[in-house]
C-alpha positions in Angstrom: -32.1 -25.4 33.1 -30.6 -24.2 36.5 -27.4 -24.1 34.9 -28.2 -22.0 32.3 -29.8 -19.8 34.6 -26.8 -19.9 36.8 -24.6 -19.1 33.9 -26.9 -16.2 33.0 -26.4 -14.5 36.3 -22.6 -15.0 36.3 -22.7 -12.7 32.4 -24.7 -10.0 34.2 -22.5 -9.8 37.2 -19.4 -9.9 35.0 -21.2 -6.8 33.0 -21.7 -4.9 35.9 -18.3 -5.3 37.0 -16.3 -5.4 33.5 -19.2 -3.9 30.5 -20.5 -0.7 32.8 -24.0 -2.2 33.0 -25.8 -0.3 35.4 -28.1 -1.8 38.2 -31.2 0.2 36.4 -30.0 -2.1 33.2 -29.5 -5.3 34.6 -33.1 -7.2 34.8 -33.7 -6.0 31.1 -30.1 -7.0 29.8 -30.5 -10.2 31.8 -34.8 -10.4 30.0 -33.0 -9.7 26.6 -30.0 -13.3 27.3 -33.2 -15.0 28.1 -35.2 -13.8 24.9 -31.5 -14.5 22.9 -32.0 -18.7 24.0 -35.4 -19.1 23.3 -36.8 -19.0 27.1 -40.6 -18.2 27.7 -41.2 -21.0 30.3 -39.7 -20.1 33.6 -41.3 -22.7 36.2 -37.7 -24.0 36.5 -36.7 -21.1 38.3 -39.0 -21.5 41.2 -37.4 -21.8 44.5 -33.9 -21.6 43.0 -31.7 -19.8 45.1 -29.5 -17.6 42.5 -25.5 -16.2 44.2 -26.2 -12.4 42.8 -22.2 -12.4 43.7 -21.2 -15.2 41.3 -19.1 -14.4 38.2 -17.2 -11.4 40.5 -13.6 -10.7 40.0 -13.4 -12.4 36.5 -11.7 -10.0 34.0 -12.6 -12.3 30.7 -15.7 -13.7 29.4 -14.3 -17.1 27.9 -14.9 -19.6 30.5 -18.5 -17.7 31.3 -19.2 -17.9 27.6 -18.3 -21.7 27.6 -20.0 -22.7 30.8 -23.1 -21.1 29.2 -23.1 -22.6 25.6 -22.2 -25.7 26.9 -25.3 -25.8 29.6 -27.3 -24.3 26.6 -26.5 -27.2 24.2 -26.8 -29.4 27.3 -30.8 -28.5 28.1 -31.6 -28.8 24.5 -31.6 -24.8 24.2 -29.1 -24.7 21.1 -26.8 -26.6 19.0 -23.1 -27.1 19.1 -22.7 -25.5 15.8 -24.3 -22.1 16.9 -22.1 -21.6 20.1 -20.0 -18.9 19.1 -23.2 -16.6 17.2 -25.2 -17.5 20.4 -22.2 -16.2 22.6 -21.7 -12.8 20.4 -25.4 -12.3 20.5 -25.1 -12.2 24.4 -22.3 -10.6 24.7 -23.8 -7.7 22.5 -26.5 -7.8 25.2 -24.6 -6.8 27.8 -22.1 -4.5 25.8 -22.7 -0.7 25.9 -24.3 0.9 23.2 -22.3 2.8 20.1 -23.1 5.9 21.3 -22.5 5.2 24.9 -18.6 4.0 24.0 -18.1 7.1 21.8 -19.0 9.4 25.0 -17.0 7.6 27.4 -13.9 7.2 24.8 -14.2 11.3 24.0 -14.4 12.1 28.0 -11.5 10.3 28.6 -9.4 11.7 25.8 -10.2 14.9 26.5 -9.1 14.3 30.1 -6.1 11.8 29.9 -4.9 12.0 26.3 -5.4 9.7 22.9 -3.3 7.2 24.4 -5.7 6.3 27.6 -8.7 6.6 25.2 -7.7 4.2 23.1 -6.4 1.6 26.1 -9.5 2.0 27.5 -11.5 1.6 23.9 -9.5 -1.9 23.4 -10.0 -3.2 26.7 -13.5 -3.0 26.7 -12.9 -4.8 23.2 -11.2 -7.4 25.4 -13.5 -7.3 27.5 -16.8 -7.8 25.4 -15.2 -10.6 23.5 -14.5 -8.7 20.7 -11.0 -8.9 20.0 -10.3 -12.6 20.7 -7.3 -12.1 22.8 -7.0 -15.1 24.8 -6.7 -16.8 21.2 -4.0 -13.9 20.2 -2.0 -15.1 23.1 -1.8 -18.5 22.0 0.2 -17.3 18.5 3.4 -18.1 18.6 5.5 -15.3 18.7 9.8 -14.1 18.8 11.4 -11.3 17.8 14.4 -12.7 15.5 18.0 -11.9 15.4 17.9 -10.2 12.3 15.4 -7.9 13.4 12.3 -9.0 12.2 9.1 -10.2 13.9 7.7 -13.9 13.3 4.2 -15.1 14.5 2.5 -18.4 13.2 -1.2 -17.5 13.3 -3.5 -20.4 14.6 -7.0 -18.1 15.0 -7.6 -17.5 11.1 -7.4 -19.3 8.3 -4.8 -19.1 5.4 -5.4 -17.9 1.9 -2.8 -19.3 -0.4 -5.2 -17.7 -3.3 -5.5 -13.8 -3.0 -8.8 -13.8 -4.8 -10.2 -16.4 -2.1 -8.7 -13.7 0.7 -10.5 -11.0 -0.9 -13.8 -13.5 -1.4 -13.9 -13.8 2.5 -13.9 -10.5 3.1 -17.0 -9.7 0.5 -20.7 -10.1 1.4 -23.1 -11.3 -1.5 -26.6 -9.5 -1.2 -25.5 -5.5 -0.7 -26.0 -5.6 3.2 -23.2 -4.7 4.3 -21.4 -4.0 1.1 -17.8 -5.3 3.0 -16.6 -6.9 6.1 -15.0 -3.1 7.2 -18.4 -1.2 6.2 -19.7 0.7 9.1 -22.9 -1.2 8.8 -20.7 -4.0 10.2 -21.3 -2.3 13.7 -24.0 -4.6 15.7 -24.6 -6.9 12.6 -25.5 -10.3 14.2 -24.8 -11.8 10.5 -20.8 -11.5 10.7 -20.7 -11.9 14.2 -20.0 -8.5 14.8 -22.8 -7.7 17.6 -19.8 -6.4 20.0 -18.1 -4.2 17.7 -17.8 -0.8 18.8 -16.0 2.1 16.4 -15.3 5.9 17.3 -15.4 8.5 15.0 -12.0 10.7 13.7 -11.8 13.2 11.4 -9.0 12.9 8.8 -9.0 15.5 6.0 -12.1 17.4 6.9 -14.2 14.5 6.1 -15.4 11.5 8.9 -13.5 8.4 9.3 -14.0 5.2 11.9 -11.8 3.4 14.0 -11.9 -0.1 15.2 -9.9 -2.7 16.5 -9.2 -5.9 14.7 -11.2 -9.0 16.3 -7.7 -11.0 15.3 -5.5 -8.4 15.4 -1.8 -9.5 14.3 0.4 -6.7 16.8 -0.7 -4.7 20.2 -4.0 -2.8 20.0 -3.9 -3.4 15.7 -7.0 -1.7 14.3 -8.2 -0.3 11.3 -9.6 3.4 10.3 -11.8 3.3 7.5 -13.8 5.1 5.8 -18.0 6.1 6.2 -18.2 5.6 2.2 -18.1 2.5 0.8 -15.3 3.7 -1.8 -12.2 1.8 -3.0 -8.7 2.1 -2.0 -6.8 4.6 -3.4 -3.6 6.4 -2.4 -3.1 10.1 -3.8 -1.8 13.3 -2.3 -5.1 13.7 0.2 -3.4 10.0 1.9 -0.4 11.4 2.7 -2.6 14.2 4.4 -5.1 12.2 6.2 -2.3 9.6 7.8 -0.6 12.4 8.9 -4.1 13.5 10.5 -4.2 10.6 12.4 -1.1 10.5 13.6 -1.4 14.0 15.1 -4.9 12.9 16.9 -3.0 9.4 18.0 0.4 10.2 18.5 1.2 7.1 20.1 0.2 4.8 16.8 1.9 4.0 13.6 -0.9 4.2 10.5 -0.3 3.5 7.4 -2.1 2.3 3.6 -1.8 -0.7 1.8 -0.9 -0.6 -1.9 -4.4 -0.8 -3.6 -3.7 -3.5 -6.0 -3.7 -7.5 -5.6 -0.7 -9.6 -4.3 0.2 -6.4 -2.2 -2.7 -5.1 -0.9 -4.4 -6.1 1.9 -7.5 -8.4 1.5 -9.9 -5.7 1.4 -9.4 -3.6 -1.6 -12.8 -2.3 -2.2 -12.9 -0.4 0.6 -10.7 2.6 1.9 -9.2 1.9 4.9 -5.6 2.3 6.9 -4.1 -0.2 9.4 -1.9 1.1 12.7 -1.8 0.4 16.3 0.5 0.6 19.3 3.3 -1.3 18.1 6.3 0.5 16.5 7.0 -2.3 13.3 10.7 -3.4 12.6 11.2 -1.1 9.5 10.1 2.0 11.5 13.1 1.2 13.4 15.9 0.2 10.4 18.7 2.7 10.2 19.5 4.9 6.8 21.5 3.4 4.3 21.9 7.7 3.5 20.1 10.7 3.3 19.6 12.8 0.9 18.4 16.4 0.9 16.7 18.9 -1.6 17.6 22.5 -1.8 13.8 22.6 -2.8 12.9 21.7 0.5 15.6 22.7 3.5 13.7 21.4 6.5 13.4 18.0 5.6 15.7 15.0 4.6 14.7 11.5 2.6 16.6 8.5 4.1 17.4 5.6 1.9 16.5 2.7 4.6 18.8 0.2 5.0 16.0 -2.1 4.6 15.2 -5.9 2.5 12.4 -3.8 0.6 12.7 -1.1 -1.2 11.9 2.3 1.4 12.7 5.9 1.5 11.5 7.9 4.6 10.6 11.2 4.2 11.4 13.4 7.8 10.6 16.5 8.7 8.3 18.4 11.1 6.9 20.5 8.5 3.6 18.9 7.3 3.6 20.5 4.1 7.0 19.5 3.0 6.1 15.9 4.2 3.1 15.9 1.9 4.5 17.5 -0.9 7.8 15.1 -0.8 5.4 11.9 -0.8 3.3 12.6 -3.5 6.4 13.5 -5.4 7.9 10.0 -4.8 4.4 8.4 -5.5 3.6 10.0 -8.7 7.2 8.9 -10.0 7.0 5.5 -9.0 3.1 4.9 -10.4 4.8 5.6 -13.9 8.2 4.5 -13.4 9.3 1.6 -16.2 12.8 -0.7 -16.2 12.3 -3.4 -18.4 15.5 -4.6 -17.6 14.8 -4.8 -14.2 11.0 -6.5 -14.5 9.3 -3.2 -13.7 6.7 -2.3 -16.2 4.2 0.5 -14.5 1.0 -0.5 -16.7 0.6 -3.0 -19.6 -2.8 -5.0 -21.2 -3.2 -6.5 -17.6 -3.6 -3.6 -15.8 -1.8 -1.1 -13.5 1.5 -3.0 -12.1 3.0 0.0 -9.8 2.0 1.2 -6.4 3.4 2.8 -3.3 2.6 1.8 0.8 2.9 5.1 2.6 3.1 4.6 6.5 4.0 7.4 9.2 5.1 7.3 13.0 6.0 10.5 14.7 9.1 10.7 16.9 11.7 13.2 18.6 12.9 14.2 15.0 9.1 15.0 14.0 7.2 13.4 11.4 8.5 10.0 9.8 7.0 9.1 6.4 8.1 5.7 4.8 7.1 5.0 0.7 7.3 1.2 0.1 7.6 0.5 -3.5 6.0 -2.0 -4.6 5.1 -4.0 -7.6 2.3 -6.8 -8.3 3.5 -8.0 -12.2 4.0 -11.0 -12.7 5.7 -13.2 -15.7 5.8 -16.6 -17.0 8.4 -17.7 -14.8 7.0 -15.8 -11.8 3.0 -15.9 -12.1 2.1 -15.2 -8.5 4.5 -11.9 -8.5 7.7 -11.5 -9.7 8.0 -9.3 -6.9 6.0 -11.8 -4.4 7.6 -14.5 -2.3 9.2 -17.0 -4.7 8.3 -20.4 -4.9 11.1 -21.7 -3.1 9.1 -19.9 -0.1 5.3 -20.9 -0.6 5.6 -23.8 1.6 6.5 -21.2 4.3 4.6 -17.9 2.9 2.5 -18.1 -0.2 -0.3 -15.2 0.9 0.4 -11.5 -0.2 2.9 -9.8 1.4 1.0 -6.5 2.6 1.6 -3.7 4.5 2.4 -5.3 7.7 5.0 -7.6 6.7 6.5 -5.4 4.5 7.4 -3.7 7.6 9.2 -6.5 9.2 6.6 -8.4 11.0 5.5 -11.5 9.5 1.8 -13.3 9.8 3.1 -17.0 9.6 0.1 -20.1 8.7 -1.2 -21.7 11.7 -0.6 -25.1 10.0 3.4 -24.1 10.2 3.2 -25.2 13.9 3.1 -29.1 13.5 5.0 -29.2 10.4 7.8 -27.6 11.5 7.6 -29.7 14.7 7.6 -33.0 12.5 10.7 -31.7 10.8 12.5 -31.0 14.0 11.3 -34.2 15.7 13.1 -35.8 12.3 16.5 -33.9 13.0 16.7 -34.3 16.9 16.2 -38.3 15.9 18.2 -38.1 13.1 16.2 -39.2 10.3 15.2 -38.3 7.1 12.8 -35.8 6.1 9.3 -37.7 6.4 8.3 -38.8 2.7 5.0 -36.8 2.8 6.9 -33.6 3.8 9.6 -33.3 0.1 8.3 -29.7 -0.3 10.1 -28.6 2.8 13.4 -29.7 1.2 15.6 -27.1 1.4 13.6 -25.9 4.8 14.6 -29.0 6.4 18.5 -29.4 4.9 18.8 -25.1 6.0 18.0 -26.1 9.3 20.6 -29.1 9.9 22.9 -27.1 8.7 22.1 -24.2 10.9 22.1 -26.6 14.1 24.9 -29.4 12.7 26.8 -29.0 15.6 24.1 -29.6 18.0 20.7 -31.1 17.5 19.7 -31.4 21.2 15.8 -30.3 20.9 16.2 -26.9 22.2 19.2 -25.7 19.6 17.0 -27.3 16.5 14.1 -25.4 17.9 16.1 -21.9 18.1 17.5 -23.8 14.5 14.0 -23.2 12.7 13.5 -20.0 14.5 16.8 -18.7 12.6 15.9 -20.1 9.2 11.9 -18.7 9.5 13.3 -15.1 10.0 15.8 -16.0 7.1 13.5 -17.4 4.8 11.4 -13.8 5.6 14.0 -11.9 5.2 14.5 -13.4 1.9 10.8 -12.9 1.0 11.5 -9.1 1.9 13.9 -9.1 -0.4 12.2 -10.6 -3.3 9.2 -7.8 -2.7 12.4 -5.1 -3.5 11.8 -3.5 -6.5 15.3 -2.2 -6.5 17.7 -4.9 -5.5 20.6 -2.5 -5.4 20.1 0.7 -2.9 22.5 2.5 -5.5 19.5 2.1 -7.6 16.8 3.7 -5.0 19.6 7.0 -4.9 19.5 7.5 -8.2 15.4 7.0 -8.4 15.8 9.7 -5.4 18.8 12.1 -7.8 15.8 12.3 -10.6 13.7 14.1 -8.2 16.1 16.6 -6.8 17.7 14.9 -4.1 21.2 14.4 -3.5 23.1 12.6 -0.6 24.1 15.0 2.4 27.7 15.6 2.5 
């Protein structure tokens, strides 16, 4: 037991040093750790010399929260399958109060800006064990010569199957109603005991943010919603993103189409995603612009861009809004058989847009994905999703953040991909249990032919991943011509700027 006790004092120092627990706090935050492991009996303690200065000048809680479970599990206190919901019911212990978080994050915006607020708000994050960065770290991650972003994600689990995605993010019973609900906030029954959320007003009404525990960018959180209502993008969207963006200037937001294969995982709830990374599409250059004698101060770009994206620019708010819900409402009812795009048809609603907004020098920057989730005989998971050729590399819906250019890779990618450059650096043959990586494997010899030392095979399959993701971009392109996104563009007004 003295090494539970040991480790108990190390959490409480940390607190004091990392969580703001106060002195006046300490015995009853240490009273509640000891109420959290099940110990009444304290005759162990008795002559045990405890180093009140142990645990100082440590900035993380993972090897604390380790050495605990594991002394825990070693005095018979808990099993090895409840480490990590013992370690979040500490850590919520020792983490300040809702309330308490909100105050602090307020004073300091008020004083120092949105931008130190929210630095501050995610390192306490870090720093209560909410956001699981030393396990973000580990991601592989490179920023590819054709622009894009590629990480392999090893902390959470891939869903081939959209409806399994959206089945892990539901709760059975009514309490709370989603994984994103505010009731989320403290709930020791999704591990969520750290989570801490501020409120921000977006269209008059009042809206939470919090950062994602496995977040897939810098600071990547979510804004959601108090009502459990679903996702929906209409004119008010365009309005409350641009909200945001004026309270966080420093963030990109954006929506997710609200339909399956190209919506996020959480449909049932209405929500934004946006952090402090700027996202490789943000960045693409125009194709052209296009202007409206209807509207003077602003321009649409055609982006030169594998989807298919017009940005809407201006720093007139109004004109941004208007413009958007413009494109929207002709894209919800847009049909080209000839193309594959039918709007609406026995199965449902097929067309859908994924607004998303940065603001910059030239003033507000509003991008309209268009996107489409039918699907056809020879295409059932989309015909506007990955393509099969690609599911060995990308099979889960391409949403709103890789439709901007940054791309959430399967964990299991890792090892496979090192078998199949192990094969090519020995020159051998694919290995037999590996045939659906195929024309993976025969792209990348030919990429490195001319070398297959290890390290030019490795920066091999880093060129084909951003290819094959490219080429995943471009099956998601509704229009696979940009001469076809002008003229969508001509029938609402707009022609190209001479």
């Amino acid at each position: 037991m003295e090494k539970v006790f040991r480790s108990v004092e190390k959490l409480i120092v940390y607190a004091k040093e990392n969580l703001y627990l106060s002195e006046k706090d300490a015995d009853y935050a240490r009273n509640g750790i000891y109420r959290i492991l099940g110990i009444a009996d304290f005759e162990a303690l008795k002559g045990l010399s405890v180093d009140r200065n142990a645990g100082k000048g440590i900035s993380s809680p993972d090897e604390l929260l380790k050495e605990l479970v594991a002394s825990c599990v070693e005095a018979g206190l808990i099993e090895e399958y409840q480490a990590e919901f013992i370690a979040d019911e500490v850590m919520g212990e020792i983490t300040l109060k809702p309330s308490e978080v909100e105050k602090r994050f307020y004073e300091i915006f008020e004083r120092d800006g949105s931008a130190a607020a929210t630095e501050w708000l995610y390192d306490q994050s870090v720093k209560s064990d909410y956001v699981k960065k030393s396990k973000l770290d580990k991601n592989p991650r490179f920023d590819a010569e054709n622009g894009l972003v590629i990480t392999i994600n090893k902390a959470k689990p891939e869903f081939r199957d959209p409806k399994k995605a959206v089945s892990g993010n539901s709760v059975k019973g009514g309490y709370p109603k989603c994984s994103i609900c505010h009731e989320n906030e403290g709930f020791a029954g999704r591990n969520k005991r750290t989570l801490r959320t501020v409120d921000v007003e977006l269209d008059g009404k009042k809206w939470f943010w919090q950062f994602s525990p496995y977040g897939y960018f810098y600071q990547h959180g979510i804004v959601v919603n108090y009502e459990h209502t679903p996702m929906f993008v209409e004119k008010a969207t365009f309005t409350r993103l641009l909200d945001f963006v004026d309270t966080f200037p420093h963030y990109f937001i954006g929506s997710n189409a609200a339909l399956e294969r190209i919506g996020g995982s959480v449909l049932a709830h209405d929500h934004y995603q946006g952090g402090g990374e700027i996202l490789p599409m943000h960045k693409a250059k125009a194709y052209c612009v296009m202007r409206s004698k209807d509207y003077p101060d602003a321009i649409v770009e055609v982006v030169d861009w594998a989807g298919t994206v017009v940005r809407v620019v201006s720093d007139n708010r109004v004109a941004i809004e208007e413009i958007s819900n413009k494109i929207k409402e002709k894209w919800v009812n847009f049909t080209a058989p000839e193309l594959g795009i039918i709007p609406k048809d026995e199965k449902g609603v097929h067309n859908a847009v994924s607004p998303t907004v940065v603001k910059t020098g030239r003033g507000y920057e509003m991008s309209i994905i268009l996107r489409s989730n039918i699907t056809s005989d020879r295409y059932p998971d989309g015909i506007f999703h990955a393509h099969p050729e690609f599911h060995i590399i990308k099979k889960e819906s391409i949403g709103l953040i890789e439709a901007q250019g940054l791309f959430i890779l399967p964990g299991r990618l890792e090892k496979e991909l090192a078998r199949l450059e192990d094969a090519i650096v020995n020159n051998q043959p694919i290995p037999d249990d590996m045939t659906d990586y195929s024309m993976i494997f025969d792209e990348i010899k030919a990429i490195a032919a001319n070398d297959i030392s290890k390290e030019n095979v490795h920066e091999a399959v880093k060129k084909e991943l951003a290819s094959v993701c490219s080429r995943i971009l471009d099956n998601t392109a509704v229009f696979k011509d940009k001469k076809l996104t002008v003229k969508f563009m001509n029938d609402l007004g707009f022609t190209l700027d001479k």
